[in-house]
N, C-alpha and C positions, 0 to 999 in steps of 0.2 A: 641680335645677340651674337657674340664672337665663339667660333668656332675654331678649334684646332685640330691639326692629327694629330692619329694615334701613336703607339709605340710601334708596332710593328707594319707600319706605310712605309713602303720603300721609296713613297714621294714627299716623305719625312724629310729628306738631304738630310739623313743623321741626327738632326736635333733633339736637345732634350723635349718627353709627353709633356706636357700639359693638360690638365682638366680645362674642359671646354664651360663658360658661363652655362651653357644647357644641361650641364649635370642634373642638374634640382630635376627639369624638368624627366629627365630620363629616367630617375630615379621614380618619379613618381607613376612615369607608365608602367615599372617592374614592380610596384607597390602591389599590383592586381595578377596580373598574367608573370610571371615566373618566365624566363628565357621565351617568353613569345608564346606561352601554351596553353589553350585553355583548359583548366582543371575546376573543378568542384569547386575547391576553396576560396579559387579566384574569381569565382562568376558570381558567389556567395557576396563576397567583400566587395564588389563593383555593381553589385542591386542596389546594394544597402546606399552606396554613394550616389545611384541613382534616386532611391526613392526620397531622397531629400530635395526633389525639383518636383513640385507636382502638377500634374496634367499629363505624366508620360506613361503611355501604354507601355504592354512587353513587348511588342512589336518598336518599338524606341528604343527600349532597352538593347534589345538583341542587336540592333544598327551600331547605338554607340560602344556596347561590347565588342564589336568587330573592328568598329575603328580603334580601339584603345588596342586590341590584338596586332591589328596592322603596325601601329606605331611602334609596341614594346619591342616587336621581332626587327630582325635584322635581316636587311636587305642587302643583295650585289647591287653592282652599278646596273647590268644591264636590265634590270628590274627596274631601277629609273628610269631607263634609255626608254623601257616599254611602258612604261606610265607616261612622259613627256611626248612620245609618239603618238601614243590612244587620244591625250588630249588635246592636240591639237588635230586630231581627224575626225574628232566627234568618237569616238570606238569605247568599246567597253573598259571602264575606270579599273586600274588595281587598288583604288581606295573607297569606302562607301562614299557615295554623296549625301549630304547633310541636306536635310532643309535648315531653313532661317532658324525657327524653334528649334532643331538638336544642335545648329553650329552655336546658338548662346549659350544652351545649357553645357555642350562639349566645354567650349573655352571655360566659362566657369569651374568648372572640375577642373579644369588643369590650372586656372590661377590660383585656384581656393582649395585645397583637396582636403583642408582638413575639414571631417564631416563635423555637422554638431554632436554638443555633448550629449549624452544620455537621455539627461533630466529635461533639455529643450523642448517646448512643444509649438511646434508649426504655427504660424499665424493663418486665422482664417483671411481666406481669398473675400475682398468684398465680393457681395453680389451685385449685377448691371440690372434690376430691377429693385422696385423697393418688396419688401418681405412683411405682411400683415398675420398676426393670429396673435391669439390671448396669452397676457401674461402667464398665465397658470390655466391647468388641466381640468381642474376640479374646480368647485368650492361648495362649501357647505352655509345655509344660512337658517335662523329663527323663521319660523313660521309669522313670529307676531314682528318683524322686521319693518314690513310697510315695503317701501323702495330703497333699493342698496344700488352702487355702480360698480360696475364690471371694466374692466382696465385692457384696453385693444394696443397692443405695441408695435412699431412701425419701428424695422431694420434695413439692413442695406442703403440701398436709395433713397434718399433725400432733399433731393433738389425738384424734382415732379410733384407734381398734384392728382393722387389719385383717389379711386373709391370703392369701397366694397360694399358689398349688402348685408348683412345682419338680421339674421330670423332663430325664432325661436322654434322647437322641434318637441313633441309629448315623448315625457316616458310615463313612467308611473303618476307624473304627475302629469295634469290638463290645465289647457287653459280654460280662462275665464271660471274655472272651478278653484284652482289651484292659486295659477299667476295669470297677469295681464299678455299679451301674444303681442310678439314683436317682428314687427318686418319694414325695415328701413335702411336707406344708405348714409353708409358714414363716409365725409370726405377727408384725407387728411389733405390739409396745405404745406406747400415748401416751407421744409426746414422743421412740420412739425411730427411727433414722434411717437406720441401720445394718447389715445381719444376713451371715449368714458362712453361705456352705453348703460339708460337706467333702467333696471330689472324693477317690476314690482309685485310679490307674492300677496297674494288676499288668505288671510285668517278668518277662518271659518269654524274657530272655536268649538271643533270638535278633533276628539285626538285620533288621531291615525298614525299611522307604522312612516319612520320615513320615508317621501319620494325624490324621485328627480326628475328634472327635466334639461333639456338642452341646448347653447345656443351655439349657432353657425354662422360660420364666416365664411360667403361665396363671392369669386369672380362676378362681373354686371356680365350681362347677353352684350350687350356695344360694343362690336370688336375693339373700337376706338380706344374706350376706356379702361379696356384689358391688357392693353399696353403698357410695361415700365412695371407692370405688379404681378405678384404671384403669393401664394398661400405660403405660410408659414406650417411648423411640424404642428402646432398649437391649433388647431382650426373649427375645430369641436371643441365646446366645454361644458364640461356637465354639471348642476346645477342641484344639490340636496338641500332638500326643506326639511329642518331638522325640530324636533321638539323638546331641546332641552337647551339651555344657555351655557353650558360648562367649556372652555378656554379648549379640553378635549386632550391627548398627551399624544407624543410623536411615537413610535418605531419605526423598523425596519418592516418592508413590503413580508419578507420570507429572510427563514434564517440563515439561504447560501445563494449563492448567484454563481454562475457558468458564461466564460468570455471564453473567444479565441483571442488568440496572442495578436491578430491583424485585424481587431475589431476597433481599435484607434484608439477610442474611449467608453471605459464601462461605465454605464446608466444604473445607476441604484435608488429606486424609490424609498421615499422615506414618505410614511401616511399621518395624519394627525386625526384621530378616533375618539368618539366621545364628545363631541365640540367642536365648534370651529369658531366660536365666538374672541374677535379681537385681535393684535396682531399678537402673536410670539415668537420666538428663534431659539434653536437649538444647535450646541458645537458638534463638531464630526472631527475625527481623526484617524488615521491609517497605522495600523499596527502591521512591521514585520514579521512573516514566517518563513516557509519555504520561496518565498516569494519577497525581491528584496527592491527597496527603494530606491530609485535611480540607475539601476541594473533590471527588474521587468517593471516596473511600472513606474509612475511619478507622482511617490505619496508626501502628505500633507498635512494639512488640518484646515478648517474653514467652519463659517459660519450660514448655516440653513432659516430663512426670515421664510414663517408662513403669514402674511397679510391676512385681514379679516377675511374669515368665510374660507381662504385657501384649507386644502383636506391632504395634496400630496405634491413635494419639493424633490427633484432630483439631485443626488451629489453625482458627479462627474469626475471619473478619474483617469488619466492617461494610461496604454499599456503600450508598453515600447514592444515594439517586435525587433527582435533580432537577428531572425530569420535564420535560426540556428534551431536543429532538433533537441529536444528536451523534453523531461519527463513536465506532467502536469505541478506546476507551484501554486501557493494559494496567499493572500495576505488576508486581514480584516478590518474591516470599519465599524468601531464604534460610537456612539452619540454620548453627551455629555452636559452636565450644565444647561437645563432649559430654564429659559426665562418667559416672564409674561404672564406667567401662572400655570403653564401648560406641565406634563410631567411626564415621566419616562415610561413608555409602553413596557411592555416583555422583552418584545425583541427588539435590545438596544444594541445588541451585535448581532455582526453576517460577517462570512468569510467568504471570499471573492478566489473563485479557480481559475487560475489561468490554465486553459490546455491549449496545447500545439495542435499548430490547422492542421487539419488531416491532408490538406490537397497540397502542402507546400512540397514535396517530391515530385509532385506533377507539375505546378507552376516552374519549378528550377531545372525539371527535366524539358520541359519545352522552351525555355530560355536557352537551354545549352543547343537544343535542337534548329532556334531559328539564329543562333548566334552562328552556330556551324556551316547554316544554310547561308550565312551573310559571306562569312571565311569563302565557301565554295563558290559564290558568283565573285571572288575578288581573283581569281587562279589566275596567272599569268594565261597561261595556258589551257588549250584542252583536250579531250581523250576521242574525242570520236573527229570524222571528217564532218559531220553532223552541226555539231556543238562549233567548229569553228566556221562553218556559211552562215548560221545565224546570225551568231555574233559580227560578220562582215556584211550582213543583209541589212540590219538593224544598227541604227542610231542609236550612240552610247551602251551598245552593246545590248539593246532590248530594253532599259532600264528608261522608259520613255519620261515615266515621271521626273526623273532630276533633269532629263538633257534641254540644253539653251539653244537659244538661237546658232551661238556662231555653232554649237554639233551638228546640229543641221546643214547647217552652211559648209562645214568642211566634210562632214560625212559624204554628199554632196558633190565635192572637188574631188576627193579622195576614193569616190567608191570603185570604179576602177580598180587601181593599187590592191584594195582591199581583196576585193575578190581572184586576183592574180595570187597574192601571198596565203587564201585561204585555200588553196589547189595544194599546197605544202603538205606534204603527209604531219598527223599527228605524232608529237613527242612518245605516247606512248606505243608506238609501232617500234618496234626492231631495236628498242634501249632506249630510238631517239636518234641514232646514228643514219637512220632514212633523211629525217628531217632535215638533221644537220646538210649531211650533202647536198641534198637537194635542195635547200634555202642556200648552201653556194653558191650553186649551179643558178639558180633565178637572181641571188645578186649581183653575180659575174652579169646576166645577159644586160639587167634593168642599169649595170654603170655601163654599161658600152653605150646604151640607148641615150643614155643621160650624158654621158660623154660629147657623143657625137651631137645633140640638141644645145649645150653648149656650146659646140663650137659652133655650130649655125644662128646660133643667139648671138654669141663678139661678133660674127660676118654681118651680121645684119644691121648692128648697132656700132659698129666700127673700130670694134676692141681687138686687138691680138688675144692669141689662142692663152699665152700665162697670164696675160689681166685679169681675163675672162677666170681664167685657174681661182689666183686668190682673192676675186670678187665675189663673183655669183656663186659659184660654184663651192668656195670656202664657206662661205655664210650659210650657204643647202645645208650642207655638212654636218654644221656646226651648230646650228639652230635644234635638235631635240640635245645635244650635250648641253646646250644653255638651261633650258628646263629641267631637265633630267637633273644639274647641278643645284639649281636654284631650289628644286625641291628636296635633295639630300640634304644643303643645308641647312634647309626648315628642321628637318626632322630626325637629322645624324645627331649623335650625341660628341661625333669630332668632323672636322671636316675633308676626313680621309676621304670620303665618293665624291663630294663637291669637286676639291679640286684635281683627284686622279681621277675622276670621271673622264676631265677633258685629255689628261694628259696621257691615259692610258688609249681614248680614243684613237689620238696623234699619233700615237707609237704604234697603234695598229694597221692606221691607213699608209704611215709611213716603211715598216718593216715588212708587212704581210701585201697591201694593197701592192705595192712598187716591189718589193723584192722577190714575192712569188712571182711574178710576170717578170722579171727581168730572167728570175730562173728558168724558171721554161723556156725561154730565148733563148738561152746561153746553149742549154741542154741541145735545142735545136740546132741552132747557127755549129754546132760543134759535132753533131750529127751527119750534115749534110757537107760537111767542112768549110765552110765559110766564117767569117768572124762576126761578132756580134757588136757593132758600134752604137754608144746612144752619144748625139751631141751634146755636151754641156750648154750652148748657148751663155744666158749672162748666169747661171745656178752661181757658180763660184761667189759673183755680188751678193745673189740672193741670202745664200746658205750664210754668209758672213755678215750680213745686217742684221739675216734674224738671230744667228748667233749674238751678236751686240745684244740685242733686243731682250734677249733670253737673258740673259747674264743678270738686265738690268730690270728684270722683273722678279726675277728671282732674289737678288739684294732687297730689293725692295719688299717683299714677303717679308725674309729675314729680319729687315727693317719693322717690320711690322709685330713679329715677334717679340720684339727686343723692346721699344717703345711703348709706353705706356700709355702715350695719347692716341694710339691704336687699338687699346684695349690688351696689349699683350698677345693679339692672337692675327692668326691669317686673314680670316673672314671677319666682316662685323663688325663691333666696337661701336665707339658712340659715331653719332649722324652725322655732322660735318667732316671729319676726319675716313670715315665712311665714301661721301662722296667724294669725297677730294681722291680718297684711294683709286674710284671706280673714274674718275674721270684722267686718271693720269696714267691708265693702265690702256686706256682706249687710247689714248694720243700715241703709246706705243705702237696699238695696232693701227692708227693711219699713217704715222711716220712710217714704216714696214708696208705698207700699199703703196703710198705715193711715192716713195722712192726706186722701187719696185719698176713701179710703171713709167716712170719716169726716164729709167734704164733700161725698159723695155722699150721705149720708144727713143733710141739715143739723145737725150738730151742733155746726159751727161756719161 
């Protein structure tokens, strides 16, 4: 993506702003978090976009709520310098780290942000086993019946061959009194879906009150064959021996039902009494009240088939949670239209209450609380001398679980270093003005030390003392400004840090690094009344090539601005054009070495 600066970069060279292609995306992280901050509203509206991935704890939540905080706010450069630094020494991230599952679902929200609609409802997840239990719950049959079949459904998994057991269970009614006693395995084969067990009741032509009895669907003891299967909600079914033949008429279970608003979907039985003789169906539809269609729930209309013998049909209706406080709303369902002979109970309506979960201020208060808790392991910084030896003790900063190999590895190289820099008084001591100095004072001694090991690295390998300069010694330098760059421009909305990253770097080792010391010199040599000489050597060529060099990188930005097969912008733009930019920008910086060194060694 092309990147540009802002208006007010003084590394602008005056140009008109430009909107960088990453607007959208900026835009989208301000969608939630407001100026970088987490508030109520915002944590509220970035649930909701979460809970459209499912599998994700709140412990998930709270991770990628942290990193959409980290993204929204706005950072200095030296905030990159110390993210680009940590990661390359294995040390504690300024950004969470993602597993694999939250970096899909992350990128997802940010290419796709718009959540579904209202009225959407989630597709079921298949399941990696197959799923056995009976069509229906209930059924009711004649006494003077004989043998009926009973209807076993096979979900999820379909490709395996498995098996259940099947037995029958007393209630009221007995066997060998009642019905015949069943206890057998049913196999299903691949591919099939279906399987039929045969019930048979014995009429005993004497009238009694209705009974039931019951059959069961169990796992086999064979670990083996326990494999690939598991029980369905359906796994009992209960079994009434009835003594009348009448079709029998549907209602509602009771006249009101009671959901939470995070209850997914409300389950409302519907009974069929008097009968069960035959198949029939009867309509169902969702009337609005305080409670409105496609705003809390997702209403309808549909049709309820009770098959021969079935006694009770569930309708199923979605309830959107919004995960907003409100007062309790209610809608209703009523039945209509039965066929098949069957007729209308009493209760051919019920009103359905929706109430607000009682726990949702605890669930959104511990959200905030471990989102906080993510925000506070991401500190640049810390307050105690405590908080920073761990942190230099510990590999990616304690955070064991995300860190890789090469943290390891550089933690490792670098612990050392670490532990020198964690001797640094904390920021919060004395304003911060302790640290400050005293992090000069430890930089001042570690560039002499590094100084003087470059120079015994060119002696060694046979370089003069300025090769060595803008070789090894540049490229030190210069390597966390590359990072530190390369991830500003991920994630700047212009590429004001990208590229004054490097160039305000330069101007600091140039102005401050060589001019404070040249000042102390002067101050000295003027003291003790001597003069203060430094040789030019070849500087005059140097300063004048990179000048060229400057001029003609900087055109070429401009250039880059101005062209449209550039993308219009500094950074970025399409791929070939892209590379071609980063490969001729490099040839810069070897043209500037070799010439350099070349001049260094009189060759010309």
């Amino acid at each position: 993506e092309a990147l540009m600066p802002c208006e007010d970069c003084l590394v602008c060279l005056g140009l008109r702003p430009r909107r960088a292609l990453t607007a959208d995306k900026f835009l989208r992280q301000q969608q939630y978090f407001k100026d970088g901050r987490l508030d109520r509203d915002g944590l509220v509206a970035f649930i909701k976009e979460v809970k459209n991935y499912p599998g994700l704890t709140d412990e998930d939540a709270a991770v990628l709520a942290a990193s959409k905080l980290v993204e929204s706010q706005s950072h200095s450069r030296m905030w990159y310098r110390v993210g680009a630094v940590r990661s390359m020494t294995g040390g504690r991230k300024t950004q969470p780290q993602l597993s694999y599952k939250l970096k899909e679902v992350y990128s997802a929200m940010n290419e796709h942000p718009e959540a579904p609609t209202v009225g959407e409802v989630p597709k079921v997840i298949p399941s990696k086993n197959a799923i056995i239990d009976f069509h229906s719950g209930s059924c009711a049959v004649m006494e003077n019946i004989g043998k009926f079949e009973v209807a076993i459904c096979r979900s999820g998994r379909t490709d395996n061959e498995v098996s259940v057991r099947v037995e029958t269970i007393d209630g009221t009614a007995t066997e060998e009194q009642d019905y015949v006693a069943i206890n057998e395995v049913i196999t299903f084969k691949p591919g099939e879906t279906e399987k039929f067990v045969e019930v048979e009741i014995i009429n005993d032509n004497q009238w009694e009150p209705d009974e039931e009895f019951f059959l069961k669907i169990s796992l086999l003891l064979d670990r083996e064959k326990r494999d690939g299967v598991q029980l369905g909600r359906i796994s009992i079914m209960e079994i009434t021996i009835l003594n009348d033949d009448e079709p029998g008429m549907v209602m509602f279970q009771k006249r009101g039902f009671l959901v939470k608003e995070s209850v997914g979907n409300a389950v409302i039985p519907v009974v069929r009494k008097n009968g069960a003789d035959g198949e029939i169906s009867v309509k169902w539809r969702t009337v609005d009240k305080s409670a409105i269609s496609g705003h809390d729930y997702q209403g309808g209309e549909g049709t309820l088939v009770f098959k021969h013998t079935e006694i009770v049909q569930n309708i199923e209706i979605p309830i959107i949670d919004d995960m907003a406080p409100e007062k309790d709303e209610h809608f209703e369902v009523e039945l209509f239209d039965p066929e098949g002979g069957a007729k209308l109970g009493q209760i051919n309506r019920t009103a359905v209450t929706i109430t607000n979960d009682d726990d949702f201020n605890n669930v959104l208060s511990n959200m905030m609380m471990m989102t906080n808790a993510n925000l506070h392991s991401l500190q640049v910084h810390h307050e105690t001398y405590i908080g920073q030896i761990k942190d230099a003790l510990n590999v990616n900063g304690g955070d064991l679980e995300n860190a890789s190999g090469m943290d390891y590895f550089m933690h490792f190289l670098t612990f050392g270093w670490k532990i020198i820099f964690a001797l640094v008084p904390p920021p919060s001591i004395l304003g911060g003005w302790l640290c400050f100095f005293v992090s000069l004072a430890v930089i001042g001694v570690l560039t002499a030390i590094i100084g003087d090991l470059a120079a015994i690295f060119g002696c060694l390998v046979g370089l003069r003392d300025s090769v060595t300069a803008i070789t090894f010694v540049a490229l030190g330098t210069s390597l966390p400004d590359t990072f530190a760059s390369k991830t500003a421009a991920v994630q700047e909305k212009y590429a004001d840090n990208a590229v004054g990253n490097v160039t305000g770097s330069n101007s600091v080792n140039v102005f401050l690094g060589l001019g404070a010391p040249w000042f102390i010199a002067a101050v000295y040599h003027l003291c003790v009344g001597t003069k203060f000489v430094v040789k030019a050597g070849n500087l005059g060529f140097s300063v004048g090539l990179f000048s060229g060099l400057c001029v003609t990188a900087l055109t070429f930005l401009m250039a880059r601005r101005i062209l449209g097969i550039f993308g219009k912008a500094e950074l970025g733009g399409p791929p070939i054009p892209k590379y071609i930019s980063f490969v001729f920008l490099v040839i810069l910086w070897l043209i500037y070495v070799v010439c350099v060194s070349f001049q260094a060694y009189e060759y010309f």
